[in-house]
N, C-alpha and C positions, 0 to 999 in steps of 0.2 A: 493961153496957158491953161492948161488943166488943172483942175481943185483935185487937194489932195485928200484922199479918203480916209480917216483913220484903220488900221488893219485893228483888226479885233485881238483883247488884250493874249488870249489865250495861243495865236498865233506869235506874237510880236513877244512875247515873254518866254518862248519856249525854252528850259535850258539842260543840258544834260549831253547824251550823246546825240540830243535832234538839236542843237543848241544851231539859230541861224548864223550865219558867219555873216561881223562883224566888223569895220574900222571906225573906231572913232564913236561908236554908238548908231551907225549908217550903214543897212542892209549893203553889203557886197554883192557884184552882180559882175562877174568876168567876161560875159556873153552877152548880146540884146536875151537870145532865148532862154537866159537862167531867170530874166527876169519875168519874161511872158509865163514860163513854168510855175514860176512863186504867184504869179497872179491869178494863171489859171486854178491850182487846188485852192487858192483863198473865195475866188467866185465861186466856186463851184461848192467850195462849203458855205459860204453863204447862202447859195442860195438852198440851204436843205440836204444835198446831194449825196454826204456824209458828216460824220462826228468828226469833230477834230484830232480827239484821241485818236479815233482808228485810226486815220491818217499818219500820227505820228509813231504813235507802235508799227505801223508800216516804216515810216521811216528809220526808225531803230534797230528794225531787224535789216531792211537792205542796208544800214548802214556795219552792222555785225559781220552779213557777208562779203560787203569791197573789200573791208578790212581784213578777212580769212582769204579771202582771192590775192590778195595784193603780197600776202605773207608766202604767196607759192609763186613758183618760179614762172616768167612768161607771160606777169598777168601786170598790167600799169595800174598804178592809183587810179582808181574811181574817185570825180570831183563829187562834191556835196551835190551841184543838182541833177548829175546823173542816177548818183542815187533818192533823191528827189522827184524823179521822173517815175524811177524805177515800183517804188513806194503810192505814186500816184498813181499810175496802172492797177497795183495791184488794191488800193484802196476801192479803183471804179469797177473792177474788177469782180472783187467781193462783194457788193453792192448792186451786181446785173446792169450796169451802166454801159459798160462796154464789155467783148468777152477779150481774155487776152489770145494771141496767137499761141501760149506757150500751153492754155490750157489741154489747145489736143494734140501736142506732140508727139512722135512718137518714136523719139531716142531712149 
């Protein structure tokens, strides 16, 4: 059995529009990979890699835009950890950790 790590409070308290989804008081996780996603930007703020905030103001604006996509015709709800992926990208992004593919688009 694996020990459980406490997540740090500023993760674990977040609320607002990055507000983590919920039952019971018990992170929801729909997927194994929603949950590997929530661990990976939690490691990976641990260890340094970024600021929490950033992270989350990432996550508030991808979550701004599912929600203007989803309002136009053609476009499916965006689940919370896609937008959570989305947000983490561009957190490692900003930070020269990875480059994204969209950075040299060229539509």
């Amino acid at each position: 059995m694996r020990a459980r790590r406490a997540v740090d409070p500023e993760v674990a308290d977040m609320t607002g529009a990055a507000e983590l989804p919920r039952r019971s008081g018990d992170l929801v996780f729909h997927e194994p990979w929603e949950r590997r996603a929530f661990a990976l930007a939690v490691a990976l703020n641990r260890d340094g890699q970024f600021e929490w905030e950033e992270f989350r103001q990432n996550l508030i604006s991808a979550m701004e835009l599912g929600q203007r996509k989803t309002h136009t015709r053609n476009h499916r709800r965006v689940g919370y950890y896609e937008q959570w992926l989305t947000a983490l990208e561009q957190t490692l992004d900003d930070n020269g950790i990875i480059i994204s593919g969209n950075r040299y688009s060229t539509d």
